[in-house]
N, C-alpha and C positions, 0 to 999 in steps of 0.2 A: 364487297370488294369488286363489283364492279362484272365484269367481265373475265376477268383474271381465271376463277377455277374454271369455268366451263371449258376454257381453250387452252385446258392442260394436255387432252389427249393429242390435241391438235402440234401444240407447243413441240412433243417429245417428238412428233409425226416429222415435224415438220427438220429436227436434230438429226434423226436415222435416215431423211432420204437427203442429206447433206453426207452421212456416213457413206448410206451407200452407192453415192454420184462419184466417188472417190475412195472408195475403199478399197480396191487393188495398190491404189499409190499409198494409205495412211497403213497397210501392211507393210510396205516397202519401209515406211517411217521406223515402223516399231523396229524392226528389223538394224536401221541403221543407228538406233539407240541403244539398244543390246550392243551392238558391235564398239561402238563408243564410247560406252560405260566397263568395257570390260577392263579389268585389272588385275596385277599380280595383286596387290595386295588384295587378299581375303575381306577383310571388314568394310571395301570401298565397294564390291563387289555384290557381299549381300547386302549390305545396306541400299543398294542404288537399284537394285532388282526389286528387292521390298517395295520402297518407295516409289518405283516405277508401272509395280504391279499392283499398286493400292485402289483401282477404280475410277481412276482419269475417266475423265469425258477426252480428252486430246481438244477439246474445241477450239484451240488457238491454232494447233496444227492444219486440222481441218475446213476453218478460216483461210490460212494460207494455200492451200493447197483449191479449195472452191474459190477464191479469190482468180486465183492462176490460171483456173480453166476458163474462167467468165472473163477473162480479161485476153484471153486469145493463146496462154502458153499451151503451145504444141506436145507438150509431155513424151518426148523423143531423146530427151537426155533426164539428169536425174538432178538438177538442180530444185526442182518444185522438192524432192523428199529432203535433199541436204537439209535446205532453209528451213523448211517444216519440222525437221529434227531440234534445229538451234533454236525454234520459236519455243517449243514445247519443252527443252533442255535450258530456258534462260526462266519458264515459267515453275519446272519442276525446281529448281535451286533457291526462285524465290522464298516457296512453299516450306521447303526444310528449314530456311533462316527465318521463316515468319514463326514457325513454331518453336523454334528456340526466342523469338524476343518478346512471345504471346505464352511463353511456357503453355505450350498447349498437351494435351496427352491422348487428343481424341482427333481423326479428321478421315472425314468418308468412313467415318462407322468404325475406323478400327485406330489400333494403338499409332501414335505420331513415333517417327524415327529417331526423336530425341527423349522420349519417354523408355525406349528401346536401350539405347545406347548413348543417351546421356548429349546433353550440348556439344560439346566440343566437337563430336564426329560429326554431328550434323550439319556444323555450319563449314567443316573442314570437306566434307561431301559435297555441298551445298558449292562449295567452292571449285570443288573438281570438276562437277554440272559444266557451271562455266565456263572455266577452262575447255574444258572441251569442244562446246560450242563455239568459244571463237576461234580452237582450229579448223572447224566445219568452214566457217566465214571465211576465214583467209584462202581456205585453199578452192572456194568460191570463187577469190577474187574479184568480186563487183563492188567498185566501193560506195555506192551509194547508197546500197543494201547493208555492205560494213558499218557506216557511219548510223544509219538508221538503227540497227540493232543493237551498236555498243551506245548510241546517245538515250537508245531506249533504257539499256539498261540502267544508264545513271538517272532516268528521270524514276525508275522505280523506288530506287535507294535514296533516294530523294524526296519521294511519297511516303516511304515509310518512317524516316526521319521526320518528317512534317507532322504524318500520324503523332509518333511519340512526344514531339517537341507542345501538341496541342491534348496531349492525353490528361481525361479529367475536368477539361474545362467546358463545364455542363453551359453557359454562354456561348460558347462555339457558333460562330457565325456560317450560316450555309453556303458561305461565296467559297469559306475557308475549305469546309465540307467539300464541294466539289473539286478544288483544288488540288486535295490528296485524294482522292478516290481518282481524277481526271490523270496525275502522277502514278499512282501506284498498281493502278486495274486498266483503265481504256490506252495506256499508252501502249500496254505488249497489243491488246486487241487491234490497235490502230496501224501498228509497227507489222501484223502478221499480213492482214488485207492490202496493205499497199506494198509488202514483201510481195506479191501475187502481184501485181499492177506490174513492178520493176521486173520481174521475173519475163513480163509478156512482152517486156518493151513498150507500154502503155507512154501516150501520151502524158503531160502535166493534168490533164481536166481529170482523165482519168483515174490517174494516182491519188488527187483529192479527195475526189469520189468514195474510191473505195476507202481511203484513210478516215472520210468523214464517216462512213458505214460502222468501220470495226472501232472508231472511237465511241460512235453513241452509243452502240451496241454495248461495250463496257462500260458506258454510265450506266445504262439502263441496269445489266445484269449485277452490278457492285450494289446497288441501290436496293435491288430486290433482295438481292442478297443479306444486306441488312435488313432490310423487313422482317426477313422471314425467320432472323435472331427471334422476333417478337411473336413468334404466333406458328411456327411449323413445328412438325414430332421429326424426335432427333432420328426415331427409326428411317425416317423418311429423308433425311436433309442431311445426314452424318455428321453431326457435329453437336455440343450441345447446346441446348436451348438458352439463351441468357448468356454465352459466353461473348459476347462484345460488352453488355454490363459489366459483367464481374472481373474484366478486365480493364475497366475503365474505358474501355471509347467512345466516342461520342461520335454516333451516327443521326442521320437524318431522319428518324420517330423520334429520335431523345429529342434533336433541335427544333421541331414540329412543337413540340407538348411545352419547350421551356420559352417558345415563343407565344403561345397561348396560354401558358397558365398566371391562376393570380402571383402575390406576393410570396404568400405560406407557399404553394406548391415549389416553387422558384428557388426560393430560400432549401427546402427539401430538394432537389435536385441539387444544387450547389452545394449543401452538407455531406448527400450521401458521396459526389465523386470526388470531394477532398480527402475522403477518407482511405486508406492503403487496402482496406480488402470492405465490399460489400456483402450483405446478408442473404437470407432469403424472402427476409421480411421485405427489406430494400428492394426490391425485384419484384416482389408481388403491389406494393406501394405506387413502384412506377407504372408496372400492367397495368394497374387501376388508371393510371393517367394515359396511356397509351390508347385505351380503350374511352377514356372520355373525350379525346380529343380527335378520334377515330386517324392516331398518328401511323399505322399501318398503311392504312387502304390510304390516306393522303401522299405519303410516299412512292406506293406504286403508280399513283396519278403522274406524280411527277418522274417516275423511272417510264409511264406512256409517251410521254414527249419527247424522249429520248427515241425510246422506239418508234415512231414514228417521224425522227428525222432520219436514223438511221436507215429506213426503207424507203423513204423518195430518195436518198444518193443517190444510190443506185439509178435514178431513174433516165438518166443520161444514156446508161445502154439497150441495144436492143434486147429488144422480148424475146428470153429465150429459157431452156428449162432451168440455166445454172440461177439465172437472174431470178427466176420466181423460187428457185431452193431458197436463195440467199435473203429473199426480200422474206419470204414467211418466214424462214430462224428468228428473224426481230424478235418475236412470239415467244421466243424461248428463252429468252433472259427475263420476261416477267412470269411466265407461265409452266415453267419446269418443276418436274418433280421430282430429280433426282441430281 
């Protein structure tokens, strides 16, 4: 795989001195999500604590908030946490409706909030998230930053419906592929980094910049992300192994293997994700083709190109310590390990 394991230690190095280049303000964050989540009602309350206390990375927060210093905000008022709240409050609500339309029961190692307490609450939670956040936005008031984060969020729900609308169809074209991953994953990425640009009062070049930063950034990291369905231990990756299979999607190893393989393999990919539930035979059949077609490590090639546009954007600013935090995280959407 390349490079990839060696510049793992480096990768996680490279996450924690982004933490702690800002980590007095992403405490002020956490802080103003507790206060925003809070509720009379009891079951919205622990459910939204749970969920909140599950082992986030915050990286989208943190994104916005490294965005904001490298792009000159003065951090003298508290607009960097507000926003950085609504980023990470429009990403935690995705996460609860993803697992209600993923029926999922595992994520970050521990039990999912709808395995807990059943769909209904989750996506009703899911939906108070929201709400929430766009009171954060309005009482903001910057609408340019409004517009960007409510348009972000319809292009999520957008990605995800695209997902579904294309679930199973092992021919899946990878233009389609980035598409919804470009929709569903890089757009909150892309929407936090240049929330930081708007926040500083950044030029146009600039807002690009960083826009194009936190987009590739989420190609890259969506992309590994599915790799790493095919080949990490769930100890390690919290989720389980094979769950993009057994749910039917089709990510970019399947469309690697079903572009390369003969007829017979082709024809088996196209059986097995007709079918309403796959095996474990099914799964090991496709490893087999994963690993002939070396569909893993070809994937993270193609998630390096990512990260490496993502870290020239950047390169319009001066050399300074935010800009070399922000330019090595690239690193960390192929090369994390947690």
């Amino acid at each position: 795989m390349g490079s990839v394991i060696p510049l793992k230690k480096f990768a996680n190095s490279a996450y924690l001195d982004l933490k702690n280049l800002v980590n007095n303000r992403l405490i002020e964050v956490e802080k103003l999500i507790e206060i925003k989540l809070d509720s009379k009602v009891s079951l919205i309350k622990k459910m939204s604590d749970y969920h909140l206390k599950s082992g986030g990375k915050r990286l989208r927060a943190l994104l916005t908030l490294g965005s904001a210093k490298l792009a000159g905000y003065d951090q003298k008022g508290t607009r960097d946490v507000n926003l950085s709240a609504c980023v990470e409050l429009i990403h935690s609500a995705t996460l609860l409706h993803d697992d209600v339309i993923d029926e999922s029961d595992l994520r970050r190692g521990i039990k999912t909030s709808n395995a807990l307490w059943g769909n209904q609450s989750s996506i009703l939670v899911g939906d108070y998230l929201l709400s929430r956040c766009f009171e954060i936005m309005v009482d903001d008031g910057d609408l340019e930053i409004l517009k960007l984060l409510s348009s972000t969020s319809s292009k999520i729900a957008q990605g995800e419906v695209k997902q579904l609308e294309h679930k199973g169809e092992a021919d899946l074209l990878e233009e389609t592929y980035i598409d919804i991953i470009n929709l569903k994953t890089a757009a909150l990425f892309s929407a936090a980094t240049k929330t930081g640009a708007c926040l500083a009062g950044s030029n146009d070049k600039e807002k690009s910049a960083l826009e194009s930063y936190g987009k590739n950034i989420g190609l890259a990291f969506q992309i590994a992300d599915d790799a790493l369905d095919y080949y990490s231990k769930e100890i390690i990756f919290g989720k389980k192994i094979g769950k993009d299979f057994y749910e039917g999607k089709i990510t970019l190893p399947l469309i690697i293997i079903f572009q390369r393989a003969d007829g017979k393999e082709r024809n088996f990919l196209i059986n097995t994700f007709k079918k309403l539930e796959r095996t474990k035979e099914d799964f090991s059949k496709t490893l087999e083709l994963i690993k002939k077609y070396k569909a893993v490590e070809d994937s993270l090639q193609r998630a390096e190109y990512f990260v490496n546009v993502s870290h020239d954007a950047l390169g319009i600013f001066e050399d300074c310590s935010e800009k070399k935090i922000l330019q090595n995280l690239t690193g960390f959407s192929l090369n994390r390990s947690f």
